[in-house]
C-alpha positions as CSV (number, residue, x, y, z in Angstrom):
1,X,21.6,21.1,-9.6
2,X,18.5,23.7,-10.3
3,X,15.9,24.3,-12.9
4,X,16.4,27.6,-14.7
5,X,13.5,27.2,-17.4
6,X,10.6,25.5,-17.9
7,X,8.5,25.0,-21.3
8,X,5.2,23.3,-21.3
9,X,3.3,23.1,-24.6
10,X,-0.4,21.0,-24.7
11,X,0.7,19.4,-21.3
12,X,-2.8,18.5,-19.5
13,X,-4.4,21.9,-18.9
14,X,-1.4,24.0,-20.4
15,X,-1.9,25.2,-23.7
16,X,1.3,27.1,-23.5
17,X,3.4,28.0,-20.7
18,X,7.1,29.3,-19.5
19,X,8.8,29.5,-16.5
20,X,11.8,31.1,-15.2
21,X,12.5,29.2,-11.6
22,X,14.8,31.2,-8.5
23,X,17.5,28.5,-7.9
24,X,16.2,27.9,-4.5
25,X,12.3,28.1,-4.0
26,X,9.3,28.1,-6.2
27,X,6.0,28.2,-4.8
28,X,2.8,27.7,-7.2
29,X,0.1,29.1,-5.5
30,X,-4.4,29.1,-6.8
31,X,-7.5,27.5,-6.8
32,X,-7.2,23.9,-6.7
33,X,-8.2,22.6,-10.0
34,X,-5.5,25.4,-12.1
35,X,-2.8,23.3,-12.5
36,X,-0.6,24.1,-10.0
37,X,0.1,19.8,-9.4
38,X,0.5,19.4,-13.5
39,X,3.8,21.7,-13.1
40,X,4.9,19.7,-10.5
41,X,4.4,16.9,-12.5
42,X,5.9,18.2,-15.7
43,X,8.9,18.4,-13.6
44,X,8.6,15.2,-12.4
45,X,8.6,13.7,-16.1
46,X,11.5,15.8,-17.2
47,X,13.3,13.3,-14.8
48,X,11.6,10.5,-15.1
49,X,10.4,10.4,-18.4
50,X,7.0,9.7,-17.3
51,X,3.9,11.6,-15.1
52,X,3.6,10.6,-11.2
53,X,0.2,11.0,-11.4
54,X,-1.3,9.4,-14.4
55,X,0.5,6.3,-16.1
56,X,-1.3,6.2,-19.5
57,X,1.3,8.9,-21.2
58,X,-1.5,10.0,-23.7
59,X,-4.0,11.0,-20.9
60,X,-1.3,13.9,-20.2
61,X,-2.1,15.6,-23.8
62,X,-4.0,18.6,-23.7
63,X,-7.7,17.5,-24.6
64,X,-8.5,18.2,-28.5
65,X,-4.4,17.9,-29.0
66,X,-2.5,15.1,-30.5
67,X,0.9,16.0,-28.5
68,X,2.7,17.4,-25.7
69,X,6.3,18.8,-25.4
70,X,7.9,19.4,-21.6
71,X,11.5,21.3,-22.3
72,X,13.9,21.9,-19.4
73,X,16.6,24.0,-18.7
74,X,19.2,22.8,-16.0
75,X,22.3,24.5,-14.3
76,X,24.2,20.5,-13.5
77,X,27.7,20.8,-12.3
78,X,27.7,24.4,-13.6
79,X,27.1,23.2,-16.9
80,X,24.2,23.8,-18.7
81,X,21.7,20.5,-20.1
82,X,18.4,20.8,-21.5
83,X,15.8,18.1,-21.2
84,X,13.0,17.8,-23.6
85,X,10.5,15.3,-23.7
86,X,7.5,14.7,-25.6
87,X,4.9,12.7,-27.1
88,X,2.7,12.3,-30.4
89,X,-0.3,9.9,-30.4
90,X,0.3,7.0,-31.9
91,X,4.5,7.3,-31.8
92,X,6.9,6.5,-28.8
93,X,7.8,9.2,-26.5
94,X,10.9,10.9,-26.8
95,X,13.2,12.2,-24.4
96,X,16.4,14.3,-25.4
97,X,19.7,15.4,-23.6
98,X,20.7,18.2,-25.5
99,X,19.0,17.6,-28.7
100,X,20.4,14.4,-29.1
101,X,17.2,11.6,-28.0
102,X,18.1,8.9,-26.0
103,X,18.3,5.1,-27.1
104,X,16.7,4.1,-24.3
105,X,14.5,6.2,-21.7
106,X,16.0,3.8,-19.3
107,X,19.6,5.9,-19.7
108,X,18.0,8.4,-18.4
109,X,16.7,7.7,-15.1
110,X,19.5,9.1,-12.7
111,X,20.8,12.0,-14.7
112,X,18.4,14.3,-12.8
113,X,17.8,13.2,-9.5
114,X,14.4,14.1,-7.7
115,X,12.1,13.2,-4.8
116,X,8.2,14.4,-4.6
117,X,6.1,14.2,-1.7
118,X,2.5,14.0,-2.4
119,X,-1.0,13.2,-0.8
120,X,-1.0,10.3,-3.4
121,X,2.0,8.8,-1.7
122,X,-0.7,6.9,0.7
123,X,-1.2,4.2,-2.3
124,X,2.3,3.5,-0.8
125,X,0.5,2.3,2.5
126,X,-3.0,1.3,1.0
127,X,-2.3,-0.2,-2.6
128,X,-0.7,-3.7,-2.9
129,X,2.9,-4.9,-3.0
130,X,3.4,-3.5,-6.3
131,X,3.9,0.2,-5.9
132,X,6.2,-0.5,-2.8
133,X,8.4,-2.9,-4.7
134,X,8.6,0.3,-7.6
135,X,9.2,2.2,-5.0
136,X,12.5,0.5,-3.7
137,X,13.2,-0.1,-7.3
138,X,12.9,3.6,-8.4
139,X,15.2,4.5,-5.5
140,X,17.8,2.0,-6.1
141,X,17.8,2.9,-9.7
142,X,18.5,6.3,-9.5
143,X,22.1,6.3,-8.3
144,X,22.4,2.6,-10.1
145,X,22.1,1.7,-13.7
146,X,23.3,-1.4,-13.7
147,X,20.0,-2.3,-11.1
148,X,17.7,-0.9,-13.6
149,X,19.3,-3.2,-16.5
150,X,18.7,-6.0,-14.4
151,X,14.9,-5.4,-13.4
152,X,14.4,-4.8,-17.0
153,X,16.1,-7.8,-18.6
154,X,14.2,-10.2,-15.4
155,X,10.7,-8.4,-16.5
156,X,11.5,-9.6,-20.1
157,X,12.4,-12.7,-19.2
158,X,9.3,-13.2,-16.9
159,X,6.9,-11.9,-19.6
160,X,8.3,-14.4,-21.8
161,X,8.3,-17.4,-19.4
162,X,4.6,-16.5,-18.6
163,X,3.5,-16.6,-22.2
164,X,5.2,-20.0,-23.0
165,X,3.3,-21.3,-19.7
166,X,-0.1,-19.6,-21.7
167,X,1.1,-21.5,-24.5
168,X,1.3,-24.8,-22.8
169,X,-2.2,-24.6,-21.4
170,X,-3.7,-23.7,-24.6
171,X,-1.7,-26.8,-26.6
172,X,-2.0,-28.9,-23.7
173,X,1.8,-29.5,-24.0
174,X,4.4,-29.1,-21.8
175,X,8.2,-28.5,-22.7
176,X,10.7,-29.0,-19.5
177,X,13.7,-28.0,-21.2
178,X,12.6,-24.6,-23.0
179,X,10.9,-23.7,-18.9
180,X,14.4,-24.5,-17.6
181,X,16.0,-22.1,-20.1
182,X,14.3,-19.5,-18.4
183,X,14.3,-20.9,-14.8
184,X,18.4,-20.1,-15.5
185,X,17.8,-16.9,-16.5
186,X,15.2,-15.6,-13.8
187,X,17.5,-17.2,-11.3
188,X,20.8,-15.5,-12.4
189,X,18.7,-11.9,-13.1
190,X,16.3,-12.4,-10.1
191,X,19.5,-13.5,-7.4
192,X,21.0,-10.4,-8.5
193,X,18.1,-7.6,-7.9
194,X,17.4,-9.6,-4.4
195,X,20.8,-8.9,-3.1
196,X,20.9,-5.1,-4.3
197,X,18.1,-4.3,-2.5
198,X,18.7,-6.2,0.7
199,X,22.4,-4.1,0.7
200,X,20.1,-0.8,-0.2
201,X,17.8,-1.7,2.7
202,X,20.6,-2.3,4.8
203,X,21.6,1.8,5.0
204,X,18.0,3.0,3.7
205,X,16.6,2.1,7.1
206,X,18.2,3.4,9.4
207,X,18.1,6.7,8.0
208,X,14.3,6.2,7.4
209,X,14.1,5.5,11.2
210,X,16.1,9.1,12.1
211,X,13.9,10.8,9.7
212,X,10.6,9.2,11.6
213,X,12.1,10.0,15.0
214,X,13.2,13.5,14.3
215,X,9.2,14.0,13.0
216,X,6.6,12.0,15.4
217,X,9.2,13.0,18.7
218,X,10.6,9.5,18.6
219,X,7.8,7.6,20.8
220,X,7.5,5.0,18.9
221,X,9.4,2.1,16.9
222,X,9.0,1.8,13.2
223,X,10.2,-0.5,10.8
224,X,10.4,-1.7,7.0
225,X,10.9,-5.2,6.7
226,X,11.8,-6.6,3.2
227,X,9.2,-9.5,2.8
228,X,10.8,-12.5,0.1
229,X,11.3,-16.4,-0.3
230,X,14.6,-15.7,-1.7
231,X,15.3,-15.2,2.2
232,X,14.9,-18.7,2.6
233,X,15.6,-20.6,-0.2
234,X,17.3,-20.1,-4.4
235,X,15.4,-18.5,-7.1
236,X,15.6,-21.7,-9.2
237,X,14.1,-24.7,-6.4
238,X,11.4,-22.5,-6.2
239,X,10.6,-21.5,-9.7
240,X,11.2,-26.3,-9.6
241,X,8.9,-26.8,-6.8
242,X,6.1,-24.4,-8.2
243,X,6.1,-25.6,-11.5
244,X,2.4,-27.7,-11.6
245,X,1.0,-24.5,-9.6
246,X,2.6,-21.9,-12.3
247,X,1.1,-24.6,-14.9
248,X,-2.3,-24.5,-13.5
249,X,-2.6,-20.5,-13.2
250,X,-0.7,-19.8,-16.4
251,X,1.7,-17.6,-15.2
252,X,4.9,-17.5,-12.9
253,X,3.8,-17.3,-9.0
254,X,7.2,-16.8,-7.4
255,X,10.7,-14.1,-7.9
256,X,11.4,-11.2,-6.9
257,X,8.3,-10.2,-9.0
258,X,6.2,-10.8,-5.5
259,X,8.2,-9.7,-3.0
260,X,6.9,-6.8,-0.4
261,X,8.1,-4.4,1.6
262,X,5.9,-4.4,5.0
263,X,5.6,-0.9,7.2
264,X,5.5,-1.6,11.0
265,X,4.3,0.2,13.7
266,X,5.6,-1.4,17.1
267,X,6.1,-4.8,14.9
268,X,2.4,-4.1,13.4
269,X,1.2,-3.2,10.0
270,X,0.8,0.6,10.3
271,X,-2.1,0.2,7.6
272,X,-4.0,-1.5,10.2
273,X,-2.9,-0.2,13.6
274,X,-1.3,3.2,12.8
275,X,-3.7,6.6,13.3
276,X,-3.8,9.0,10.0
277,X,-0.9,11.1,12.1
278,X,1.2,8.6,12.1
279,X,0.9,7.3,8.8
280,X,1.7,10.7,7.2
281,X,4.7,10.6,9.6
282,X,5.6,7.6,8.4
283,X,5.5,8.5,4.4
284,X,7.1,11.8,4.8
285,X,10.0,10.1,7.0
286,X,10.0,7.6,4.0
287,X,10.6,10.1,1.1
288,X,13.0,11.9,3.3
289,X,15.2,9.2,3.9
290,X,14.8,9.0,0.2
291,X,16.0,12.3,-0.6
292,X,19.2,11.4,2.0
293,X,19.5,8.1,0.3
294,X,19.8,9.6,-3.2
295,X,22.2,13.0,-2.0
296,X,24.9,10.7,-0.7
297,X,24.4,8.2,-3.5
298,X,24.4,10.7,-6.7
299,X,26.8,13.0,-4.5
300,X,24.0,16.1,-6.4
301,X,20.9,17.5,-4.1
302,X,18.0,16.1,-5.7
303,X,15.2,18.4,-6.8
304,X,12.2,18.4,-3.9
305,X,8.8,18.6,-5.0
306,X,6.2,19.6,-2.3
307,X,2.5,18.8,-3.8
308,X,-0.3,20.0,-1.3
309,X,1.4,18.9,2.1
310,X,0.3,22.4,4.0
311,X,-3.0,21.4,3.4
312,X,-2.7,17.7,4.2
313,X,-0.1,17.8,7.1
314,X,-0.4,19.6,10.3
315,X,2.5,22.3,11.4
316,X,4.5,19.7,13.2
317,X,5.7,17.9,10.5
318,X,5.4,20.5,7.4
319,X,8.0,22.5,10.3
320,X,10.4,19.5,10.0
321,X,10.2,20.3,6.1
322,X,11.2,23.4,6.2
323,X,14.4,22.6,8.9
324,X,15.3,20.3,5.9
325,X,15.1,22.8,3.5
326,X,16.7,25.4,6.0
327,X,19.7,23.2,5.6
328,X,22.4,25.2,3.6
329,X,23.1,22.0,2.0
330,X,19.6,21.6,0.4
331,X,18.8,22.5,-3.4
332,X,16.2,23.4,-5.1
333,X,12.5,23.3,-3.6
334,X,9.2,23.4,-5.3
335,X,5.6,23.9,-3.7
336,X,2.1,24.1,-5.0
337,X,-0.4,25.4,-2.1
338,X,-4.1,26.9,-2.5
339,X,-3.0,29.6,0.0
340,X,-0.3,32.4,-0.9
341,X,-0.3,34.1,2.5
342,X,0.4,31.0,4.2
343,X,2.7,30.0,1.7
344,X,4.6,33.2,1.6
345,X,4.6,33.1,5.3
346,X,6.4,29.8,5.6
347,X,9.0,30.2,2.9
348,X,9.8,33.8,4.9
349,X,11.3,32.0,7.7
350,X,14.0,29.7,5.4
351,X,15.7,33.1,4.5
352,X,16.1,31.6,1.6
353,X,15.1,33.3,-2.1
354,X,11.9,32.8,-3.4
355,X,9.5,33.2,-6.1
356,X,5.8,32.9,-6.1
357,X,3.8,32.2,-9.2
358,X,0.0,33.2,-8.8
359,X,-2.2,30.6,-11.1
């Protein structure tokens, strides 16, 4: 699967823009500041329906603009699909699949597989338990629907639990069988989203741990370890034994919801303990084993996006890149860099085609 075309009208610093993409590499090379990270990212939302960088969809109009359209065209399975998606103040965003717009953006998520590797991945290491539990979620939910249904139909039913425990406080009433209701519910949605991704953690990690050793020289033992109370007892005797606390803080304090995915270091929190080396190793080993994960899953070569790493990562490890790359079973590969020489040097040596769009 490759991009052949890309279409950006009033998309953050792009008033209007086209693209005509090699099948193989695409470098974006300027100043920084130019907008060489918003393609990247346009890319990114043509499979995701939605930026990497900047979660409010409105902050990714062009300023004094009231919308944005991103269209795409893909070669998939030798077919071709265009992707468009876009976004009017005030109105939902749309994405379509050959013209026709989509239900749900959630049907969506999967059709074009796609990793990036950024120097914002580090929130995965220095944020909280929330963007490493969407990170095993968007993994998971890229090769399976079904896992994405769930999460959304638990988040519902959380949402709503927590506002009938708002209700409660502010009534000062309390309703055991409506809670229970939902207790059920969490429990059967909740069971189901624990298990998926202990079996997707099951064959993630190792693969995450060849990825680390083949980059860092294999010195040292790393480790995710999935961090839950599901592991020790049901969904529902905790939601039960936690009911005066949920009470007292208004909203629901245990479920998958909480659970956390902890990076080790020789069995210690490589936020604490690991050096900045390290810690890049550790990311780029995690969104490599992502990009494996996904291949064999979707049986399609996701898209690679490579934001900024030859600034931010030494020679070692953007080397290791490139041996992926050099892989005649890797797709299509997209870099922004502030340097073209060193750019155009590094792409030389996959013997690979190229093109390189100056910004």
């Amino acid at each position: 699967m490759f991009l052949k075309k890309l279409s950006l009208i009033n998309y953050k610093n792009f008033s209007s823009k086209n693209f005509d993409f090699d099948a193989k590499i695409n470098c974006f090379v300027g100043q920084n500041g130019i907008g060489k990270t918003n393609i990247l990212d346009a890319i990114y939302h043509l499979s995701f329906g939605k930026s990497y960088f900047n979660p409010i969809a409105t902050q990714n109009i062009k300023h004094g603009e009231d919308f944005f359209v991103i269209e795409g065209n893909f070669d998939k399975n030798e077919r071709e699909e265009k992707i468009a998606c876009s976004l009017k103040k005030g109105m939902k965003k749309i994405i379509k699949k050959n013209g026709k717009a989509y239900d749900k953006l959630s049907d969506h998520i999967g059709f074009l597989p796609l990793v990036i590797i950024s120097p914002s991945d580090r929130d995965l290491i220095t944020e909280g338990s929330d963007t490493r539990r969407k990170f095993i979620d968007g993994v998971i939910s890229q090769s399976d629907k079904e896992y994405l249904q769930t999460l959304l139909k638990y988040n519902k039913i959380l949402s709503q639990r927590n506002s009938l425990l708002k209700y409660f406080a502010a009534n000062h009433t309390f309703d055991k069988t409506t809670l229970s209701v939902y207790n059920e519910q969490l429990n059967g949605y909740g069971t189901e989203i624990f298990n998926k991704r202990i079996t997707f953690l099951e064959t993630f990690i190792p693969i995450f741990k060849e990825q680390y050793k083949a980059i860092s020289g294999g010195n040292e033992e790393v480790d995710l370890v999935y961090d839950s109370k599901l592991q020790s007892s049901d969904l529902l005797s905790l939601l039960q034994q936690n009911i005066d606390k949920d009470r007292a803080l208004q909203y629901t304090s245990v479920g998958v919801h909480k659970d956390d995915l902890n990076f080790d270091l020789e069995e210690y929190p490589i936020k604490k303990f690991g050096s900045q080396g390290q810690q890049k190793s550790f990311l780029i080993a995690l969104k490599l084993a992502q990009f494996h994960f996904i291949k064999k899953q979707a049986s399609t070569t996701p898209i690679l996006l490579l934001d900024d790493v030859f600034d931010k990562l030494d020679e070692n490890r953007v080397s290791h890149i490139i041996q992926l790359v050099n892989d005649e079973h890797f797709g299509q590969l997209f870099i922004s860099d502030t340097h073209a020489d060193r750019t155009e040097n590094v792409v030389k040596t996959i013997h690979q085609s190229y093109k390189i769009f100056k910004l």
